[in-house]
ZADREN-921077 format. One line per 4 residues: number of its first residue (from 1); their letters; for each residue x, y, z of N, C-alpha, C. Coordinates in Angstrom, 2 decimals. Example, Ala and Ser with C-alpha at 12.3 -4.5 7.8 and 13.67 -1.06 7.14 Angstrom:
2
1	as	13.19,-5.69,7.80,12.30,-4.50,7.80,13.20,-3.30,7.80 | 12.85,-2.25,7.08,13.67,-1.06,7.14,12.90,0.03,7.87
// end
This chain:
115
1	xxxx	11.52,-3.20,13.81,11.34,-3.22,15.25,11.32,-1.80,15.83 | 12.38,-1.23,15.14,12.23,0.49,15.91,10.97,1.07,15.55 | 10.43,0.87,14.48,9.14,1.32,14.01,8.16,1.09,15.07 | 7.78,-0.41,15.33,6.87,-0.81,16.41,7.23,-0.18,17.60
5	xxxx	8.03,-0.26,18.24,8.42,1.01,19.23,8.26,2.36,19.41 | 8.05,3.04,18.48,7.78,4.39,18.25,5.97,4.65,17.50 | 5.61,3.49,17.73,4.38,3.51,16.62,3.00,4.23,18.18 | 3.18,3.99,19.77,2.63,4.61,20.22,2.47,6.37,20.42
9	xxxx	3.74,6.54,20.25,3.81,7.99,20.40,3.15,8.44,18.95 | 3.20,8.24,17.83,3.04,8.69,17.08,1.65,7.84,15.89 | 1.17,7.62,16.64,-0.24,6.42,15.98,-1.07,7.21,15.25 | -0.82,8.63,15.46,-1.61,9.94,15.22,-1.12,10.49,13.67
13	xxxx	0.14,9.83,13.38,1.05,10.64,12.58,0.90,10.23,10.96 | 0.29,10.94,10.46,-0.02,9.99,9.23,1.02,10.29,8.36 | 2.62,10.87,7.95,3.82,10.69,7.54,4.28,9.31,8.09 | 4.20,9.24,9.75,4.64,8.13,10.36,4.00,6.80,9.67
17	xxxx	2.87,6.55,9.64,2.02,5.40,9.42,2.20,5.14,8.29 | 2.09,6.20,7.00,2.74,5.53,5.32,4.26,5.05,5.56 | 5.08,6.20,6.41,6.38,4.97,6.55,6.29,3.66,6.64 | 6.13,3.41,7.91,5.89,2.32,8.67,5.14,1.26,7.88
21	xxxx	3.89,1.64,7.10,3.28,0.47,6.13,4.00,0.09,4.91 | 5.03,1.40,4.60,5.95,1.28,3.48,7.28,0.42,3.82 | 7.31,0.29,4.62,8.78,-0.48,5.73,7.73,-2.11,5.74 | 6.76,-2.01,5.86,6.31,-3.34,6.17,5.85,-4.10,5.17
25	xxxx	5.79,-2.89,3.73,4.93,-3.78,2.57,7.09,-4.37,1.83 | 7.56,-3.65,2.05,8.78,-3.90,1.50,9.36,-5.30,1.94 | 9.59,-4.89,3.21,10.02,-6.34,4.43,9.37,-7.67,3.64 | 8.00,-7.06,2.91,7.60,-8.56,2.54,8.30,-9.04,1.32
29	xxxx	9.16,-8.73,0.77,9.77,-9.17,-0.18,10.85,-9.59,-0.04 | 11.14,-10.07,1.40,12.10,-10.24,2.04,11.89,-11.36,3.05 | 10.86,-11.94,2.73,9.80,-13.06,3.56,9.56,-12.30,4.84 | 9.20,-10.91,5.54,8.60,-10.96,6.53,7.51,-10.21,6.18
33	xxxx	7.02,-11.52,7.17,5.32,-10.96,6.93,4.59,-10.43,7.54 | 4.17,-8.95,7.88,3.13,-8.20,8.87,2.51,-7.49,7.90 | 1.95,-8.31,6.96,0.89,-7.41,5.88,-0.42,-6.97,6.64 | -0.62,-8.00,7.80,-2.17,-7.72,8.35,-1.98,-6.57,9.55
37	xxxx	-0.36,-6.28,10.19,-0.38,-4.60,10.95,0.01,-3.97,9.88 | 0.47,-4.16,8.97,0.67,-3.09,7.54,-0.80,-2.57,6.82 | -1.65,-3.58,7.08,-3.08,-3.56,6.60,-3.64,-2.36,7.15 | -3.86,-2.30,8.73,-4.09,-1.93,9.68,-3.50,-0.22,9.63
41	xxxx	-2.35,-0.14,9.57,-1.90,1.26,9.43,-2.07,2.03,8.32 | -2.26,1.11,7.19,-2.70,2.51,6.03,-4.14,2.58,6.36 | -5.08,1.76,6.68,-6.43,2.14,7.51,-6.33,3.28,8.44 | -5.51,3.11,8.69,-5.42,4.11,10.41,-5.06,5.83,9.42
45	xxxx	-4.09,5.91,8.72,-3.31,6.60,7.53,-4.83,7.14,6.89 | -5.72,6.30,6.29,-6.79,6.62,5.50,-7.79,7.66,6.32 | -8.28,7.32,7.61,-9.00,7.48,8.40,-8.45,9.32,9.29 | -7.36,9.23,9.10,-6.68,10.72,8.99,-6.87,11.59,7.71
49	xxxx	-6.65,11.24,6.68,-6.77,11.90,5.37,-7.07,11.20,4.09 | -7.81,11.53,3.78,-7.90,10.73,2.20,-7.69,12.00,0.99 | -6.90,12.71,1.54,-6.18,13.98,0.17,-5.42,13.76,-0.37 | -4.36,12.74,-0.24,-2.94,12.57,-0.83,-3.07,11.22,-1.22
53	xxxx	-2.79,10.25,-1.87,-2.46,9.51,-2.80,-2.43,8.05,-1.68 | -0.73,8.36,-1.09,0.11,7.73,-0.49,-0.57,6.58,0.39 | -1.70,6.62,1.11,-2.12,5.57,2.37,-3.08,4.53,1.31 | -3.50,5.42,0.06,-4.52,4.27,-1.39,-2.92,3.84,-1.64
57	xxxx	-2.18,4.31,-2.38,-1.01,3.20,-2.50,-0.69,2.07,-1.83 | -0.25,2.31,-0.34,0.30,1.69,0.66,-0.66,0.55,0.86 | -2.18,0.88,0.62,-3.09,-0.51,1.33,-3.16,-0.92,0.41 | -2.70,-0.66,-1.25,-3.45,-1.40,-2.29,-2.36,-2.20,-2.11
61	xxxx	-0.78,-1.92,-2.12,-0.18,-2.54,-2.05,0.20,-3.99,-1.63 | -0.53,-3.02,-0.38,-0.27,-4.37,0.48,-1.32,-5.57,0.42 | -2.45,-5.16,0.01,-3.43,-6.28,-0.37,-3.00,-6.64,-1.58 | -2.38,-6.37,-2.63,-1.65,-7.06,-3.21,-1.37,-8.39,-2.68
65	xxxx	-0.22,-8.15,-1.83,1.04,-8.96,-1.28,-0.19,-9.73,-0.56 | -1.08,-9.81,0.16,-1.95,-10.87,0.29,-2.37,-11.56,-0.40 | -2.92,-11.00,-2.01,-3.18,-12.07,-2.64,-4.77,-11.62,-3.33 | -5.39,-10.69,-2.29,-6.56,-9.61,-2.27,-6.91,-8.88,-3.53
69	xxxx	-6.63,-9.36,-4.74,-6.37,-8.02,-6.26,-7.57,-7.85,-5.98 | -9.15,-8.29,-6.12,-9.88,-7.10,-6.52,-10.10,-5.73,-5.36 | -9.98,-6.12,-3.78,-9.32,-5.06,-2.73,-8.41,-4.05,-3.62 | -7.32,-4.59,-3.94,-6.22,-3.93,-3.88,-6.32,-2.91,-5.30
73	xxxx	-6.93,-3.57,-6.13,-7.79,-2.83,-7.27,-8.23,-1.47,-7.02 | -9.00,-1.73,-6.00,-10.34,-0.55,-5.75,-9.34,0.53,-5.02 | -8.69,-0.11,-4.08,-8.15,1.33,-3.53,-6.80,2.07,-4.30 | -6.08,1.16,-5.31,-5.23,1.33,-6.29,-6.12,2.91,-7.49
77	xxxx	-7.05,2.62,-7.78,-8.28,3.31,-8.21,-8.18,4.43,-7.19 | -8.48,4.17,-6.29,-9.12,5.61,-5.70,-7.69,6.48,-5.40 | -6.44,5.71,-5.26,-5.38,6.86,-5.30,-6.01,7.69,-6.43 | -5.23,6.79,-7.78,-5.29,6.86,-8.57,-6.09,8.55,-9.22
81	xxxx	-7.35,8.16,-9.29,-8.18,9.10,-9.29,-8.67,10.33,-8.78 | -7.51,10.57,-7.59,-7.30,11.67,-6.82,-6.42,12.59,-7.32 | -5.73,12.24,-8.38,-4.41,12.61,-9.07,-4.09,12.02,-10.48 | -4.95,11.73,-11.37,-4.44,10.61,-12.68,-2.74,11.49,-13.03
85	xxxx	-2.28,12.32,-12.91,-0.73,12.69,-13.46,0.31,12.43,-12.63 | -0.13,11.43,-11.59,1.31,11.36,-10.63,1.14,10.28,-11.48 | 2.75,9.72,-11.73,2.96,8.80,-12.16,3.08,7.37,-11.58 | 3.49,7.51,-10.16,3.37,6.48,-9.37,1.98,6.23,-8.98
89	xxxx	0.99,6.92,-9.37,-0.26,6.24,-8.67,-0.86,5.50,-10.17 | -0.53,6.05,-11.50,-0.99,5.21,-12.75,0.19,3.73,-12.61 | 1.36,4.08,-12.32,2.21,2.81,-12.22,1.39,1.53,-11.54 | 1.35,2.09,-10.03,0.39,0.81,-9.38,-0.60,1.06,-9.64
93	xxxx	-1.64,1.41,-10.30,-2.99,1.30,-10.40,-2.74,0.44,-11.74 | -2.02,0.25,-12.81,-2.21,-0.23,-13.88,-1.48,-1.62,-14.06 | -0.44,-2.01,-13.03,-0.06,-3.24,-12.74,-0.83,-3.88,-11.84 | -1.63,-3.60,-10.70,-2.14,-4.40,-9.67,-3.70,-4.80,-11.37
97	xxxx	-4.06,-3.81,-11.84,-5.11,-3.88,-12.74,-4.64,-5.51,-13.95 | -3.43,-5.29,-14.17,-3.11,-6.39,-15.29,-2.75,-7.35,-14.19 | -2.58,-8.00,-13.31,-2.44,-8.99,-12.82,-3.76,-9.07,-12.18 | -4.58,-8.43,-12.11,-6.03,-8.86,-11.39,-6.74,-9.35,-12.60
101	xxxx	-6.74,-9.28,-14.02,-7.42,-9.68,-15.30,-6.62,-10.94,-15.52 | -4.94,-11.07,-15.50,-4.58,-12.21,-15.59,-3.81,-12.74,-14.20 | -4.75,-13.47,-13.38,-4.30,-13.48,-11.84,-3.78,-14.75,-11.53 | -4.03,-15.90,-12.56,-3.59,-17.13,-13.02,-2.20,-17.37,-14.03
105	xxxx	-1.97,-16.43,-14.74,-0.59,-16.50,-15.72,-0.12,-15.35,-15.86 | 0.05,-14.43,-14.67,1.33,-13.84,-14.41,1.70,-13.96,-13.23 | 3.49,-13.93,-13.09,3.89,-14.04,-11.65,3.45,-12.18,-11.04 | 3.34,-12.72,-9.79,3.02,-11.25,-8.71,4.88,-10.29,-8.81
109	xxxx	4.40,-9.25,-8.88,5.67,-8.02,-9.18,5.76,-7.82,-7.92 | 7.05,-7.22,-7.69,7.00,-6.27,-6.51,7.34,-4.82,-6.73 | 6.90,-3.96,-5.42,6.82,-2.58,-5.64,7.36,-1.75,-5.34 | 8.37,-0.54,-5.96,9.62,0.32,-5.24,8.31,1.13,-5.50
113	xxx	8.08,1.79,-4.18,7.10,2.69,-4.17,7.85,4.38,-3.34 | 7.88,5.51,-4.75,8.70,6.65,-4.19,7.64,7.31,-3.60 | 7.99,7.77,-2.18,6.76,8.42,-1.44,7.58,9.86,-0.76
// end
């Protein structure tokens, strides 16, 4: 809630917006669900910078948690490929990848994502 409150002053802030999508992809593992303004802000995050990793994490993520793998694939990838030696961007790029090949017989993971 404090997030949504502070999200006008700072809509600009793309530290702010990976928080905030990172606060909202988490929450979902916790049954709350605002994956579709979580959607929305790593868009907003992307549309500021596509140099750093963090906003391809955050949306692959979260299309994950929708249900979205080949989405969440592609932009899992394009972190990914901005950086193949961070380790957190091969982590989720190579799990969202094995549950998108077997999307029927494995359960969905969830994601401690260090940002």
């Amino acid at each position: 809630e404090t997030y949504k409150t502070y999200l006008p002053r700072y809509n600009n802030n793309f530290r702010y917006l990976i928080e905030y999508t990172n606060m909202i992809n988490s929450a979902f593992i916790f049954g709350v669900d605002e994956l579709k303004v979580g959607e929305e802000l790593a868009k907003q995050a992307l549309n500021i910078s596509q140099l750093y990793p963090h906003p391809f994490w955050m949306l692959a993520v979260n299309l994950y948690y929708q249900g979205r793998l080949e989405e969440a694939l592609q932009y899992a990838k394009l972190g990914y490929d901005l950086d193949p030696t961070i380790e957190e961007s091969k982590k989720i790029y190579e799990t969202i990848e094995k549950h998108s090949e077997f999307k029927k017989t494995t359960k969905q993971s969830f994601f401690y994502i260090t940002i």
